[in-house]
Residue, then its C-alpha position, 0 to 999 in steps of 0.5 A: x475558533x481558538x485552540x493551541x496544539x502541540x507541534x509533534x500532535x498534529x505532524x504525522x496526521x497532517x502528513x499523511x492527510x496531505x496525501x489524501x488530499x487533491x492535488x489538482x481539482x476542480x473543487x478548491x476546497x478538496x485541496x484543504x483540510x477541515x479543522x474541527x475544534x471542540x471539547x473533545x479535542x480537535x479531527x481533521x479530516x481531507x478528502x479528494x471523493x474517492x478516499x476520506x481520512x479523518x483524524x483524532x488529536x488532543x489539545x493542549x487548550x481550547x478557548x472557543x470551538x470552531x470549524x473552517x477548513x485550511x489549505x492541507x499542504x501549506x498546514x503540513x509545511x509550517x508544522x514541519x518548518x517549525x523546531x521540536x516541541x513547538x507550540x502552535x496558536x490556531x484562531x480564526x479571525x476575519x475570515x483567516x486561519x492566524x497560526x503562530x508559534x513563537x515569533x513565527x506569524x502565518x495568515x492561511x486563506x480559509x473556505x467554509x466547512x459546511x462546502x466540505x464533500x464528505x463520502x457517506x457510508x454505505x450499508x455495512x455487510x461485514x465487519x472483522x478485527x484485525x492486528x495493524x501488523x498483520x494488515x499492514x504485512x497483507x499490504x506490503x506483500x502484495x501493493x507491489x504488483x498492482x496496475x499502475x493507469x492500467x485501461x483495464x481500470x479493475x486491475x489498478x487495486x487491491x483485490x480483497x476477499x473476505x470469508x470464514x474468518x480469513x482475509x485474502x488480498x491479491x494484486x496484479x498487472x497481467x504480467x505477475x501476480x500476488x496473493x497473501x492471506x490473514x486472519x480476522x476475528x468476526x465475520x461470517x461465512x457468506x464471502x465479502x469481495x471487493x476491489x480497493x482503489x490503489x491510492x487507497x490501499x498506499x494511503x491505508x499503509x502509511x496510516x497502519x503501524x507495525x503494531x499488535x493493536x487490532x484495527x476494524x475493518x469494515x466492508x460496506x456494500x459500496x465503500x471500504x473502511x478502516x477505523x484504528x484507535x485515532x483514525x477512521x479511513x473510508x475508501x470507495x470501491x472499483x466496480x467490476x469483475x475481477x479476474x480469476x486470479x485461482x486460473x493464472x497460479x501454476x500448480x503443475x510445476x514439477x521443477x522445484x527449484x530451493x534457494x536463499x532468499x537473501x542470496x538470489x536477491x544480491x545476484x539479481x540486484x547484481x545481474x541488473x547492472x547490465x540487463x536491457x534497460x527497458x525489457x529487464x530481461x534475464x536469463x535462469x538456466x538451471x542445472x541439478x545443484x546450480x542456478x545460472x543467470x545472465x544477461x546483456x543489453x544492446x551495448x553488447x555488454x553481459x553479465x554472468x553469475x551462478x550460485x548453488x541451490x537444492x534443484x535435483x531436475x533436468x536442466x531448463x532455461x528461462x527468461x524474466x523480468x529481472x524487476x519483477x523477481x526482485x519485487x518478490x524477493x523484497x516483498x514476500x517477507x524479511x523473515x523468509x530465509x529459503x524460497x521456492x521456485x516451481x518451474x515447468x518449462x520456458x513459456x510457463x509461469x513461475x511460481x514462487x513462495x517461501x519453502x515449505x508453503x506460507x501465506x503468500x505466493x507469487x506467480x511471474x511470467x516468462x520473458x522470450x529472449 
């Protein structure tokens, strides 16, 4: 096995792939990367068993076609040790992977490639297309506010739903909840659910680019699976029951609340300054024309700042979690400028979408303080 490859070929492939890759595992071998070289160029591909990346790359020449596989991180830290516009020399000999690059010489321990664990692909039930951008955007709306190590296993996911040519993903924690939509090309009416494990639903937004190219989505009936022009992602899915999530959006707000987005956003970051450093807490008193927040910490310090909004109501005070708003004013889109805040009283929810409607909206919950 001998090839040469472009440094700048193989940088951001093996980045990502070294997050896909095991940390800490029984099996050595799922620390490593296969390393796949033949006439058609060169895939590599890391695993840990719940997530699988492979990926396509040109050579800049082949000499003999080979597979072993090599330590993911270690690969990914020479390629980024090495100047702009190096070449690397990749051959195995005598067991080892010899890379070089100029006067730079590494010897990588090897494992056989045929130990590689791969995940099969289940039977496909749907198959859609979709822009990157607008996957990518579905992602970034929502990643946010899925459980981190939650027992209620479920919950640490994306949930996605597909039907009739529409795309839905929704997150949540049980203390705030998102929900976007896109469109999809293809598909069927018979809807298609499944639950997205959070690592493969992180991995999945460095992998997708800011572009119009469409990529494939496929829904398996146990495996989730993403194909781009160079890449094929394939993610196991969390099995279980899925809240209601339709149940938890509040639909009776009756206090509309029209604002800046920009504007609530700094008042906030602001506000945080002094707000208890473990609960967050913030209080919202609203009165017709004018949003007031405060809050104060154990050290008996307190902070205070209003600003003008479209609010015509009666006057309401609330506390929230003051991360849990900034995360939707951050995430429900750089292109909203004014948003709304459907409010009814102190111990409900908080509904919150760009003004006027749009494809996400965020529910958060109240705070007693």
């Amino acid at each position: 096995m001998k090839f040469t490859v472009a440094r700048e070929t193989l940088l951001r492939p093996l980045s990502i792939l070294a997050g896909v890759v095991a940390r800490r595992h029984t099996l050595p071998i799922l620390s490593h990367i296969k390393i796949d070289a033949n006439e058609q160029g060169l895939t590599l591909t890391g695993s840990d068993l719940e997530v699988e990346l492979m990926w396509h790359v040109g050579l800049e020449h082949l000499s003999s076609p080979g597979s072993i596989t090599v330590p993911a991180k270690k690969l990914s830290d020479i390629c980024k040790s090495l100047a702009e516009g190096s070449i690397l020399d990749f051959e195995l000999s005598e067991h080892r992977a010899v890379v070089k690059s100029g006067r730079s010489r590494f010897v990588l321990a090897t494992l056989p490639s045929s130990e590689f664990p791969g995940i099969q692909p289940s039977q496909v039930v749907q198959q859609v297309s979709i822009p990157q951008r607008e996957l990518l955007n579905l992602i970034h709306r929502n990643e946010f506010a899925m459980a981190k190590q939650d027992v209620r296993y479920y919950l640490n996911g994306m949930y996605f739903e597909l039907q009739s040519g529409r795309l839905r993903a929704v997150a949540t924690d049980g203390h705030r909840l998102s929900l976007a939509n896109a469109s999809v090309e293809g598909g069927e009416e018979e809807p298609v659910i499944m639950i997205v494990p959070a690592k493969a639903v992180h991995e999945l937004a460095k992998l997708l680019d800011n572009i119009e190219e469409p990529v494939s989505l496929i829904f398996g009936e146990q495996h989730f699976q993403v194909n781009t022009g160079s890449s094929t992602f394939v993610s196991k899915h969390i099995e279980g029951r899925y809240p209601d999530y339709e149940r938890v959006i509040p639909r009776q707000g009756d206090k509309l609340v029209v604002c800046d987005r920009l504007e609530l956003r700094q008042m906030l970051s602001r506000i945080s300054i002094l707000a208890n450093e473990k609960f967050q807490g913030i209080r919202l008193n609203l009165s017709p024309g004018t949003l007031s927040v405060t809050a104060n910490n154990p050290e008996q310090e307190q902070a205070e700042e209003s600003m003008e909004i479209n609010y015509q109501g009666d006057n309401l005070e609330i506390g929230f979690n003051v991360g849990y708003l900034i995360d939707v004013m951050d995430n429900i889109g750089e292109n909203i400028e004014q948003i709304q805040l459907a409010l009814s009283d102190p111990a409900s929810s908080a509904l919150i979408q760009a003004a006027g409607g749009g494809e996400a909206l965020y529910v958060v919950m109240p705070m007693r303080l």
